[in-house]
Backbone as CSV, one residue per row, in Angstrom:
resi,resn,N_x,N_y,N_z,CA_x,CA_y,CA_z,C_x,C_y,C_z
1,UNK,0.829,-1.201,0.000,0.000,0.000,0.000,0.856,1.241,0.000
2,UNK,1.885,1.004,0.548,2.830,2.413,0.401,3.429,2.653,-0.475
3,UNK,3.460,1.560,-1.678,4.209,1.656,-2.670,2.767,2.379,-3.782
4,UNK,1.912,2.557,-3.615,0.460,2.508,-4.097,0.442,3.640,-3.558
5,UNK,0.809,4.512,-2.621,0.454,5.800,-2.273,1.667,6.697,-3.152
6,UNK,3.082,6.047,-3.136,4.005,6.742,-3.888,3.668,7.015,-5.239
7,UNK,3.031,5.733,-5.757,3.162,5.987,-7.231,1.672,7.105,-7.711
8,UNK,1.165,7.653,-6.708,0.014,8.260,-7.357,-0.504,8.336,-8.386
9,UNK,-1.555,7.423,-7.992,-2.617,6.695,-8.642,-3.515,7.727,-9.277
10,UNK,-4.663,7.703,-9.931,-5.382,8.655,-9.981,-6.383,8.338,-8.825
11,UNK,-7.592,9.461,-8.696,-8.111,9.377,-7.116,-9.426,8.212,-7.719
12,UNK,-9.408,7.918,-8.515,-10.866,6.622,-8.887,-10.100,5.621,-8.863
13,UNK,-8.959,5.384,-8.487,-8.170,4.102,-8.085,-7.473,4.389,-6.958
14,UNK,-7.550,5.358,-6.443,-6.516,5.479,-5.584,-7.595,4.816,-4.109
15,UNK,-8.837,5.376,-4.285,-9.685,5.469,-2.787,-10.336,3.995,-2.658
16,UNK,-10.497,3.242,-3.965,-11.027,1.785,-3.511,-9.922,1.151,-3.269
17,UNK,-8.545,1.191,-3.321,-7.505,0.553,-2.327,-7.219,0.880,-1.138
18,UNK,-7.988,2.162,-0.718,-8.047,2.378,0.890,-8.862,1.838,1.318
19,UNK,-9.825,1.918,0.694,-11.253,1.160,1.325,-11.190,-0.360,1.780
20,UNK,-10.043,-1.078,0.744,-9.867,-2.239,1.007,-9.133,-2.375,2.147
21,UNK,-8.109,-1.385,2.245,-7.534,-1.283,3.067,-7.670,-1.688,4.800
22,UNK,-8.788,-0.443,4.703,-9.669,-0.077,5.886,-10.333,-1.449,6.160
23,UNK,-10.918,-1.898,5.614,-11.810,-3.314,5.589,-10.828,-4.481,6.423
24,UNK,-9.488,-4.159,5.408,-8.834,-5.832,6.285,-8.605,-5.580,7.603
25,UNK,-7.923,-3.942,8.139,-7.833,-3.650,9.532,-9.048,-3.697,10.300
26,UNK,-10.081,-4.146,9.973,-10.949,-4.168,10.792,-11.609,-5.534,10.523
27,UNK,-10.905,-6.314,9.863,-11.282,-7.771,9.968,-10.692,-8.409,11.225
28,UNK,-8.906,-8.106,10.751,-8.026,-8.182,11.229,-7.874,-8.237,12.720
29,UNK,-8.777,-6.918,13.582,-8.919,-6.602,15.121,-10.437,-7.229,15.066
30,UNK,-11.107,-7.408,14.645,-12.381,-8.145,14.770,-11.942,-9.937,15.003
31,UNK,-10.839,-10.122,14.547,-10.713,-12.011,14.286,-9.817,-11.529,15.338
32,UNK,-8.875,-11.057,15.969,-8.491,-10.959,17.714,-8.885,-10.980,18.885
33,UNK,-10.280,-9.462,18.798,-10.971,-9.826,19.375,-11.659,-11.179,20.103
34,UNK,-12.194,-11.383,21.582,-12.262,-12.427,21.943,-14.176,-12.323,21.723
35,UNK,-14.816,-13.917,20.929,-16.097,-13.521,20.354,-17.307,-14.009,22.335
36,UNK,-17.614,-13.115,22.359,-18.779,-13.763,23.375,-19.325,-14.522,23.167
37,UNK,-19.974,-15.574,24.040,-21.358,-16.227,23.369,-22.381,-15.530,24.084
38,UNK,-23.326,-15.529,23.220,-24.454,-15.185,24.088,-25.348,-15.805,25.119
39,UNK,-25.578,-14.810,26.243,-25.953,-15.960,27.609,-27.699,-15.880,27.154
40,UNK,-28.396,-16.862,27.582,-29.867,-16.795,27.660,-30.175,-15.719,28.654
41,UNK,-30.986,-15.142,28.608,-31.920,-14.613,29.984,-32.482,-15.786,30.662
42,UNK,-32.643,-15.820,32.474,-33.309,-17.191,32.799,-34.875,-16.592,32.640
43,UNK,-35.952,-17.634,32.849,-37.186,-17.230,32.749,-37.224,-17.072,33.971
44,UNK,-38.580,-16.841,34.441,-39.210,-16.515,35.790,-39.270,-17.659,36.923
45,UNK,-38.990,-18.905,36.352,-38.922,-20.534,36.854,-37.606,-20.785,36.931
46,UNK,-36.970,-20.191,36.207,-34.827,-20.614,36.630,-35.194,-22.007,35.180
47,UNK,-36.149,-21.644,34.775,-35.697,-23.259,33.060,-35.550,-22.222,31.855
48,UNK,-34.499,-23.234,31.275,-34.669,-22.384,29.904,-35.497,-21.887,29.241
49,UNK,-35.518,-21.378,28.181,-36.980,-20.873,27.774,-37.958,-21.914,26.771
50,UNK,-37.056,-22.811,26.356,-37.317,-24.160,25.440,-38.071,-24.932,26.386
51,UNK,-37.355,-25.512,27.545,-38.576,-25.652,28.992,-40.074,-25.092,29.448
52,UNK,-39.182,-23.617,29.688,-40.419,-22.853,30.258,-41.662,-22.788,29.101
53,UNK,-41.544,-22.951,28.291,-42.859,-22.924,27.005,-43.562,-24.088,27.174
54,UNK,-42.827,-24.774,27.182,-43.662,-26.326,27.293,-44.144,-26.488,28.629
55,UNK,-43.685,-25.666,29.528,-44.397,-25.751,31.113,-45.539,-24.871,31.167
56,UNK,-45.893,-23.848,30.482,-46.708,-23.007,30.990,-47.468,-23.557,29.562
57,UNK,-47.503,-23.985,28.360,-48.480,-24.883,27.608,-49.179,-26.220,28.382
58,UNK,-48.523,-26.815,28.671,-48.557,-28.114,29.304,-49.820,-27.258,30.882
59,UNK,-49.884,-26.538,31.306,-50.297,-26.131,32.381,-51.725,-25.677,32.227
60,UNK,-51.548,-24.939,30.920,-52.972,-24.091,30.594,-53.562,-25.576,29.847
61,UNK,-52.966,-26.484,28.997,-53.942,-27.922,28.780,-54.338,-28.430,29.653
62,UNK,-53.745,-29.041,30.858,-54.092,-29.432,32.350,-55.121,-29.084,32.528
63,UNK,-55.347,-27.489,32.873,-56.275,-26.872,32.949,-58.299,-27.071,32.153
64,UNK,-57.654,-26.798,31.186,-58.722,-26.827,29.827,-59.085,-29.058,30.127
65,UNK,-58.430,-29.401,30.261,-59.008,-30.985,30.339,-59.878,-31.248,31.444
66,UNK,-58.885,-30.919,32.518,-59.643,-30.588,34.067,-61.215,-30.194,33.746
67,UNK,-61.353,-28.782,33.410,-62.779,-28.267,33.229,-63.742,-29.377,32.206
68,UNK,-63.026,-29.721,31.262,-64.231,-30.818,30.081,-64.366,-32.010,30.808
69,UNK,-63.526,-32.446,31.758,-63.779,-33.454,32.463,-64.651,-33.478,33.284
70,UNK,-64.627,-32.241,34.094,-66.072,-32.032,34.875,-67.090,-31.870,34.213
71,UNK,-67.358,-31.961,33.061,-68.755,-32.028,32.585,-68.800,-33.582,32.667
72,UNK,-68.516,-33.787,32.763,-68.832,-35.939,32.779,-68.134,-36.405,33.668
73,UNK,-67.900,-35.747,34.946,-67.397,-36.286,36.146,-66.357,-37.307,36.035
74,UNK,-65.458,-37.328,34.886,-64.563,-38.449,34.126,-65.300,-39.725,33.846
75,UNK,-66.606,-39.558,33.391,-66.974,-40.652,33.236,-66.604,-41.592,32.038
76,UNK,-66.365,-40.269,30.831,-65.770,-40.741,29.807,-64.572,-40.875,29.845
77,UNK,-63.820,-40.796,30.663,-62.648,-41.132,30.856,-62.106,-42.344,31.753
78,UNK,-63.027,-42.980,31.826,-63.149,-44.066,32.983,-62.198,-43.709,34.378
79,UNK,-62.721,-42.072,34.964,-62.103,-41.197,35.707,-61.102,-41.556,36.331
80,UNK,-60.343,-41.333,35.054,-58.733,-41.034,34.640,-58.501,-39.691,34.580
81,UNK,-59.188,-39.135,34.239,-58.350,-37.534,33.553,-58.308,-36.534,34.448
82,UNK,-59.405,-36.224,35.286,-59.633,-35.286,36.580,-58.340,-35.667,37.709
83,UNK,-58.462,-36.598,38.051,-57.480,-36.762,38.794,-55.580,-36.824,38.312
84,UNK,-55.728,-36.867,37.508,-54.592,-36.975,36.398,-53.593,-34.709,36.363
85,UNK,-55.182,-34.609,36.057,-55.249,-33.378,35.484,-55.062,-32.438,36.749
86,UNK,-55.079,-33.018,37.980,-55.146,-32.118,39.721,-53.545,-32.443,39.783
87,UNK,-53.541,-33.609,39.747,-51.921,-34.249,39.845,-50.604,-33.033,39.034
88,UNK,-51.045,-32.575,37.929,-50.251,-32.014,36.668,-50.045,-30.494,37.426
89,UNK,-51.480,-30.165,37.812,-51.376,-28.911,37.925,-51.028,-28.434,39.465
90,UNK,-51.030,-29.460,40.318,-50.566,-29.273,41.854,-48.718,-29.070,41.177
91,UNK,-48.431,-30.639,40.603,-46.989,-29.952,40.504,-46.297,-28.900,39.483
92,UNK,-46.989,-28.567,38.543,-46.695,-27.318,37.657,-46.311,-25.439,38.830
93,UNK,-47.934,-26.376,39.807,-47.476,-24.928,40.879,-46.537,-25.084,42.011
94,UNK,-46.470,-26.047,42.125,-45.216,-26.147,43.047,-43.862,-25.683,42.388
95,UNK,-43.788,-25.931,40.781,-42.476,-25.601,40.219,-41.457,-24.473,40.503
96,UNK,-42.643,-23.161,40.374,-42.091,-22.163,41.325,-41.757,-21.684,42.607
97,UNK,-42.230,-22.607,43.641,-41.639,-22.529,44.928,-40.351,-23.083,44.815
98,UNK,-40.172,-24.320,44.385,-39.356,-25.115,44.459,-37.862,-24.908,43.580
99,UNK,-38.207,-24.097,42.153,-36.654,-23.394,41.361,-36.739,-21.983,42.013
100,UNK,-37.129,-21.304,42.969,-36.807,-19.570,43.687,-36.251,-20.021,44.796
101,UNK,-36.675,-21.372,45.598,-35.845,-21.545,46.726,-33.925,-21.805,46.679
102,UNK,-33.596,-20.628,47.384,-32.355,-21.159,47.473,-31.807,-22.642,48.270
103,UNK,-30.307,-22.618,47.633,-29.731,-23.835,48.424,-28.397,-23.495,48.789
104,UNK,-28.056,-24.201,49.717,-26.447,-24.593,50.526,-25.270,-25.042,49.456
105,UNK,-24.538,-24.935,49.162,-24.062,-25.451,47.909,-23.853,-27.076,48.140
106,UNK,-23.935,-27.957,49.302,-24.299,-29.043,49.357,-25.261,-29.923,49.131
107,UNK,-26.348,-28.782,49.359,-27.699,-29.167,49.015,-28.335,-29.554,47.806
108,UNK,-28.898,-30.908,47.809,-29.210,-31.128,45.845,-30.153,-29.661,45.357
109,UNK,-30.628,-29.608,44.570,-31.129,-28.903,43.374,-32.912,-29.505,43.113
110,UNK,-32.502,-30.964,43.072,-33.738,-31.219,42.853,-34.360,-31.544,41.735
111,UNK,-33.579,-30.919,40.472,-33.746,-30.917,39.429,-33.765,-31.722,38.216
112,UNK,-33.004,-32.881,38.982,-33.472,-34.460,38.300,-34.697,-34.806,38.866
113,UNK,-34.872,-34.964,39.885,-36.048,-34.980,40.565,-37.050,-34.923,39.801
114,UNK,-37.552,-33.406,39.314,-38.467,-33.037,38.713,-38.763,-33.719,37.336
115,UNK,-37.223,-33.900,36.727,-37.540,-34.522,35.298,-38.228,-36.006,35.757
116,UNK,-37.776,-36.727,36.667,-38.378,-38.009,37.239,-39.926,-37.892,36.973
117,UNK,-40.705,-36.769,38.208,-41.610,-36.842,37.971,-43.022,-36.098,36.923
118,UNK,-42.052,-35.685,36.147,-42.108,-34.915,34.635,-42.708,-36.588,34.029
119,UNK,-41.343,-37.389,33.917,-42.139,-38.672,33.248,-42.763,-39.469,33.442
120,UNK,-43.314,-39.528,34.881,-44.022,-40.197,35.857,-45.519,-39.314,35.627
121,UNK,-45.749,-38.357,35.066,-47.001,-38.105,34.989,-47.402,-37.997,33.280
122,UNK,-46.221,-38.299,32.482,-46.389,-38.590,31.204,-46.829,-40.081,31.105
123,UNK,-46.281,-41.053,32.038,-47.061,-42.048,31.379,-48.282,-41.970,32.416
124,UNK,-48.619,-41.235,33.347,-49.927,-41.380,34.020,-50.679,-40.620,32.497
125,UNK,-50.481,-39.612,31.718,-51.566,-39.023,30.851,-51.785,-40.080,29.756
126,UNK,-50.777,-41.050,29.680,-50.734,-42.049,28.776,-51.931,-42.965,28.811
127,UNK,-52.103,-43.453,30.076,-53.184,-44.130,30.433,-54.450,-43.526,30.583
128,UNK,-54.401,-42.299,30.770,-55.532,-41.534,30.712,-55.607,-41.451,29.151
129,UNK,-55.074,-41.092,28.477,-55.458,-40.755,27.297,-55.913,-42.347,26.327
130,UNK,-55.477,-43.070,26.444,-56.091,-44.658,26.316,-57.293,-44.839,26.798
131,UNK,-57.710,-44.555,27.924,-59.073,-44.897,28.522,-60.119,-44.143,27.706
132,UNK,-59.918,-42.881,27.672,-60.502,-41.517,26.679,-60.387,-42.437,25.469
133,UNK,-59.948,-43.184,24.752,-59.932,-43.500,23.310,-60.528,-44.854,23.756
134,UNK,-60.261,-45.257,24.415,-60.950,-46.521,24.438,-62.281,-46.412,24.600
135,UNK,-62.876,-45.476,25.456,-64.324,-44.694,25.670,-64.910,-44.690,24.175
136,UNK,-63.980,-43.377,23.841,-64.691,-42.722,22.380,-64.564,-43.938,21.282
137,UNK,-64.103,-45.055,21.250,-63.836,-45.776,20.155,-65.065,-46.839,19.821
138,UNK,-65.382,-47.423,21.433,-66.005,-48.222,21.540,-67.508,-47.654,22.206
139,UNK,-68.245,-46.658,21.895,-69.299,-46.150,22.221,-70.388,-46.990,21.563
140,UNK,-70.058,-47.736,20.410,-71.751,-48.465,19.626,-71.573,-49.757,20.434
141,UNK,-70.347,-50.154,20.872,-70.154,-51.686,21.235,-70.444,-51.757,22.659
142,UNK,-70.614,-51.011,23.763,-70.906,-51.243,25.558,-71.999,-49.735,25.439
143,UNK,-72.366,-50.199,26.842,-73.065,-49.339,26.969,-72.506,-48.239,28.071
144,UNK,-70.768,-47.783,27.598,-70.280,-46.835,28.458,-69.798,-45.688,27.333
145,UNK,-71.266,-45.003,27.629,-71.579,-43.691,26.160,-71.716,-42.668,26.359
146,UNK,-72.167,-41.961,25.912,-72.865,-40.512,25.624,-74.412,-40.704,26.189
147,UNK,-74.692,-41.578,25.673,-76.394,-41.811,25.823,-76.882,-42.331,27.067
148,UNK,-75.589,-42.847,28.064,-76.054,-43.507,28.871,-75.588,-41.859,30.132
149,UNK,-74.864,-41.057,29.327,-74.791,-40.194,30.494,-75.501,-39.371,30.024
150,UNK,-76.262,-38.522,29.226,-77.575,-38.333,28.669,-78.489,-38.017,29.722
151,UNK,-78.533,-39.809,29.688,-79.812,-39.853,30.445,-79.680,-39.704,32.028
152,UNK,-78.530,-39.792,32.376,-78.371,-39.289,34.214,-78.393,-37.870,34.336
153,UNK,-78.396,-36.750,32.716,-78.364,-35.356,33.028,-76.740,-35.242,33.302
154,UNK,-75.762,-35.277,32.253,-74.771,-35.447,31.900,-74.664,-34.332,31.144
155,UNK,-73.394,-32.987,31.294,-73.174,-31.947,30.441,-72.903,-32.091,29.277
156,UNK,-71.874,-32.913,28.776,-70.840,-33.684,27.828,-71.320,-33.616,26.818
157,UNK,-70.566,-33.621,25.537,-71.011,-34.105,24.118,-70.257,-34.490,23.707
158,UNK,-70.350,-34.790,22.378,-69.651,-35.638,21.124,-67.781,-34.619,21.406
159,UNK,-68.470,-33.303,21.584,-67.199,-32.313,21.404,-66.322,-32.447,22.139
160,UNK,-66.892,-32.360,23.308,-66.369,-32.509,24.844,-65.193,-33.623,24.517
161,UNK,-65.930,-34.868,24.107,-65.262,-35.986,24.076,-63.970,-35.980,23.178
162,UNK,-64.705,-35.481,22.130,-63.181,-35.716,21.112,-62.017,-34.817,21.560
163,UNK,-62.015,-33.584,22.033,-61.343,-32.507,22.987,-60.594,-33.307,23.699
164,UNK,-61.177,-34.147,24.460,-60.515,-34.875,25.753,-59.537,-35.860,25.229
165,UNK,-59.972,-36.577,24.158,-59.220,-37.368,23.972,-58.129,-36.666,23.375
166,UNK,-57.834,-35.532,22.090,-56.826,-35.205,21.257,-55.914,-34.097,22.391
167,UNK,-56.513,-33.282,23.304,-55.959,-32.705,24.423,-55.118,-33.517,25.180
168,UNK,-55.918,-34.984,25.578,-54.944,-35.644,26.359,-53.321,-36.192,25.608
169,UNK,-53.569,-36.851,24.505,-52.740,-36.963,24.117,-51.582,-35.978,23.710
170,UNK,-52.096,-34.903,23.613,-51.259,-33.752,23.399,-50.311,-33.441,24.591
171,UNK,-50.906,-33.396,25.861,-50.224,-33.765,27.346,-49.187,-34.473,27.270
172,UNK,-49.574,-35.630,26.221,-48.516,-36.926,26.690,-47.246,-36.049,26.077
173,UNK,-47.512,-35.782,24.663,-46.531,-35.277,24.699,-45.664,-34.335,24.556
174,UNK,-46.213,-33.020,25.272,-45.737,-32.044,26.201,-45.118,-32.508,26.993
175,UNK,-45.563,-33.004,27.998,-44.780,-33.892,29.088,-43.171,-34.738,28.871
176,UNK,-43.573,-35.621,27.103,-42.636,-36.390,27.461,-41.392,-35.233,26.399
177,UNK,-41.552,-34.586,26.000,-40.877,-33.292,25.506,-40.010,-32.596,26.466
178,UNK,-40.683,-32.250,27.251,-39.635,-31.647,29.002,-39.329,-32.426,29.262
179,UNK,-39.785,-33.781,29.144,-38.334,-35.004,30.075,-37.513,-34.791,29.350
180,UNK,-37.424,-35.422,28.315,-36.102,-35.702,27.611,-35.638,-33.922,27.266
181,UNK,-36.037,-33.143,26.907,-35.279,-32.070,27.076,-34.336,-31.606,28.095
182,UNK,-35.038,-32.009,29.312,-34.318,-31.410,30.614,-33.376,-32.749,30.810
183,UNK,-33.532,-33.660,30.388,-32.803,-34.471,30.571,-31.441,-34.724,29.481
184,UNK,-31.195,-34.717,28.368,-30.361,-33.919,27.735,-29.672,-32.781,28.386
185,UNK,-30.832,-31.407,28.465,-29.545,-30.516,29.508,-28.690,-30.896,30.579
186,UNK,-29.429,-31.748,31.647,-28.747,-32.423,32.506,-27.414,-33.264,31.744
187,UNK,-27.115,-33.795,30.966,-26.396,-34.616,30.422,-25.356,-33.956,29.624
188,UNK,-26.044,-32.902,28.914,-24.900,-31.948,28.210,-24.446,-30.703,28.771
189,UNK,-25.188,-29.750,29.376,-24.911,-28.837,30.130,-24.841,-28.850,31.646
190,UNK,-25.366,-29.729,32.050,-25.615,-29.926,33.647,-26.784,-28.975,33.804
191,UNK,-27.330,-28.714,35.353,-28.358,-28.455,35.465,-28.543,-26.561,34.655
192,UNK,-29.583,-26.343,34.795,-29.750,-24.621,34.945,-28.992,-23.513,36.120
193,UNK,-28.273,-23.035,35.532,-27.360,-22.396,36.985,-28.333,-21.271,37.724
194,UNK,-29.656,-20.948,37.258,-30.639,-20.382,37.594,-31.420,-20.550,38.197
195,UNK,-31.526,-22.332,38.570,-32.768,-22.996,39.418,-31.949,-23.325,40.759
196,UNK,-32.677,-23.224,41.301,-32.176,-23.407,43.019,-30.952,-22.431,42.969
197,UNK,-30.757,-21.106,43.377,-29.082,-20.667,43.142,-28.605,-21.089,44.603
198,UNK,-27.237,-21.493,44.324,-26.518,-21.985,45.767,-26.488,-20.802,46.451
199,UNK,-26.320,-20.975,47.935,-26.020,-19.384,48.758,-24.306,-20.310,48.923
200,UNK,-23.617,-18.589,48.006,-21.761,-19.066,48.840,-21.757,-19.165,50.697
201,UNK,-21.298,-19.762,50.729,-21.154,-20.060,52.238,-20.242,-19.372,52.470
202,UNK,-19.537,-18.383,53.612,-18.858,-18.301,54.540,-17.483,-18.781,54.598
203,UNK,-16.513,-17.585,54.301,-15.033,-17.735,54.849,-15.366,-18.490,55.915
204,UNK,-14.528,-20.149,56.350,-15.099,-19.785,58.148,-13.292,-19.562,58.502
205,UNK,-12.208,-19.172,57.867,-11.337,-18.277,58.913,-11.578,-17.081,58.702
206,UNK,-12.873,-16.311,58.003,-12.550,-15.036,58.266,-13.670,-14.803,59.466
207,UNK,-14.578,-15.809,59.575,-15.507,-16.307,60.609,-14.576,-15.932,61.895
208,UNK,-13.416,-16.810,61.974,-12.590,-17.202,63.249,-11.959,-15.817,63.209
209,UNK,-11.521,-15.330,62.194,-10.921,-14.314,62.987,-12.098,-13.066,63.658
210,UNK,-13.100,-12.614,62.724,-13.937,-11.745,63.345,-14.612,-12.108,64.828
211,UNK,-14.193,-13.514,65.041,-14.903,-13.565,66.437,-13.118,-13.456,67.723
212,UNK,-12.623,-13.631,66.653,-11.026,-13.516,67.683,-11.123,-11.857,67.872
213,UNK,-11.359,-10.971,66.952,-11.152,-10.098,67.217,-12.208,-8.853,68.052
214,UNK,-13.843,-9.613,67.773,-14.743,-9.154,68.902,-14.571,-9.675,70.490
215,UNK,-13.801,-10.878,70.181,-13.916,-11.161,71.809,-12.776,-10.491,72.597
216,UNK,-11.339,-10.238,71.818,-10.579,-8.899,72.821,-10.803,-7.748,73.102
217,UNK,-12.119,-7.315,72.217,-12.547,-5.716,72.576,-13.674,-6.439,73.983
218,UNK,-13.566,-5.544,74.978,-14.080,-5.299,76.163,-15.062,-4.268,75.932
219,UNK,-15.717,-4.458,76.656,-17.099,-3.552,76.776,-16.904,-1.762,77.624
220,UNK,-15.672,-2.223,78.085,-15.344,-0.796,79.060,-14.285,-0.110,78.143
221,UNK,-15.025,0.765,76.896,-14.140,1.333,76.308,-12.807,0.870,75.151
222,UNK,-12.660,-0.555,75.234,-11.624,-1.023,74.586,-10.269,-1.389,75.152
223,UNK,-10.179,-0.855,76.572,-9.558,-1.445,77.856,-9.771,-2.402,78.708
224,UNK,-8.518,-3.420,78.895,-8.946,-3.907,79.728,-8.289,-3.853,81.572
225,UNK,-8.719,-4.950,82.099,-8.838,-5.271,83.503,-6.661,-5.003,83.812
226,UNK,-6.164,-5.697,82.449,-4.775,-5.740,82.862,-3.985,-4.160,82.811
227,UNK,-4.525,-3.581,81.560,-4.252,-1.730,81.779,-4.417,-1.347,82.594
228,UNK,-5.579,-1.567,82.955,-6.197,-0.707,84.195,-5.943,-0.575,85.757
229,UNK,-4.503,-2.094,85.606,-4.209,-2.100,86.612,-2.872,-1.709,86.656
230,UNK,-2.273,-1.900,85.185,-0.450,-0.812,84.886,-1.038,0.410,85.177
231,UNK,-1.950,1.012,84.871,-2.225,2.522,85.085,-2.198,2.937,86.768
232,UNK,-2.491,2.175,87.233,-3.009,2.346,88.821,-2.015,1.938,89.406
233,UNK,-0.726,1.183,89.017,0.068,0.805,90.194,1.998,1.945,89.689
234,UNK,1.136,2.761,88.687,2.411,3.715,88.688,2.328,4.663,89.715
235,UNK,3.249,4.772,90.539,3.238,5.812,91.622,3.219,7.323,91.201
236,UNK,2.624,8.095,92.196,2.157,9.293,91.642,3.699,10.125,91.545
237,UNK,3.320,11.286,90.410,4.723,12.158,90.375,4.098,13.378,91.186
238,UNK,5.449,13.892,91.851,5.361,15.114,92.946,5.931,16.299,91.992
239,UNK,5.498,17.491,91.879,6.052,18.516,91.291,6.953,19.268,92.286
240,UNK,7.995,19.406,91.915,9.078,20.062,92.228,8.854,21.590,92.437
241,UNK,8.821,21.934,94.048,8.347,23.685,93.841,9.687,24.795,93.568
């Protein structure tokens, strides 16, 4: 380039070899530069946000099944789903007590835990959602129907039913989506450094010394019993008249 500035160029050749110029020095300190990665924000639960979607979906279905179920007291569900559906949503609300509580840094986390019973209520919706199809499938063949709850003054319909069944299954797998997700993170990243945060514990020698050093201060000023008695056994001085 300096040999390119000597030979003066004309200026319609001269300025797109600066430009190039300019470009590589700033490739150049750009590829030195050290690159960040970018951190997630945690959600409001301490789970990723790939988690947290499928928890607060998974929560509002719970929900919505719960209510169609009480129109037929789970009858069409060979009452599977109500109770299924209390189960989901007791621990969905516990989720947030349980990732805001802090811990000891000894203290587990918990957080396998949860994936445990993440899949422990995936195959409970499993069976619920079987009973629901087994209901709706076989309605011309028994007499465990529509018509037979009808006639006891039964809310339910055809709608209700098919809802229950394609909802439930949808549960299943929501549910089995956060297992194996969180379970993967566990495996590749380890847990969420956001759920349960450890409390750092305590220098304990800076423990030992702050109590070494409150227990030599005395309450009488910062003196003690042994000064107080060099002070008192110096004999008095006489002034010379």
């Amino acid at each position: 380039m300096e040999i390119l500035r000597k030979s003066r160029l004309p200026i319609f050749l001269s300025k797109p070899f600066s430009a190039l110029a300019r470009l590589k020095t700033i490739k150049s300190a750009s590829d030195g530069a050290p690159h960040s990665k970018p951190t997630s924000q945690p959600t409001p639960l301490g789970l990723p946000l790939n988690l947290f979607v499928i928890y607060v979906v998974s929560s509002i279905n719970s929900l919505i099944l719960l209510l169609l179920s009480l129109l037929d007291l789970g009858y069409l569900s060979l009452w599977t789903i109500p109770p299924v559906s209390c189960f989901t949503l007791i621990s969905h609300f516990a989720f947030p007590f349980l990732a805001s509580a802090p811990r000891h840094g000894s203290a587990p986390s918990y957080f396998s835990t949860t994936i445990v019973c993440v899949y422990i209520l995936a195959v409970a919706w499993f069976v619920a959602s079987i009973a629901a199809l087994v209901v709706a499938g076989m309605a011309d063949k028994w007499e465990w129907n529509l018509d037979v709850l009808d006639q006891s003054g039964g809310a339910a319909t055809v709608g209700t039913q098919i809802v229950q069944v394609l909802f439930s299954w949808i549960e299943v797998g929501l549910l089995v989506t956060f297992g194996v997700k969180g379970h993967r993170r566990i495996i590749n990243k380890g847990e969420p450094e956001s759920w349960r945060p450890p409390i750092p514990e305590q220098d304990k020698s800076m423990v030992g010394l702050s109590t070494v050093v409150f227990d030599s201060r005395k309450p009488n000023g910062g003196e003690d019993e042994g000064m107080k008695e060099t002070k008192g056994s110096q004999p008095p001085s006489f002034a010379c008249s």
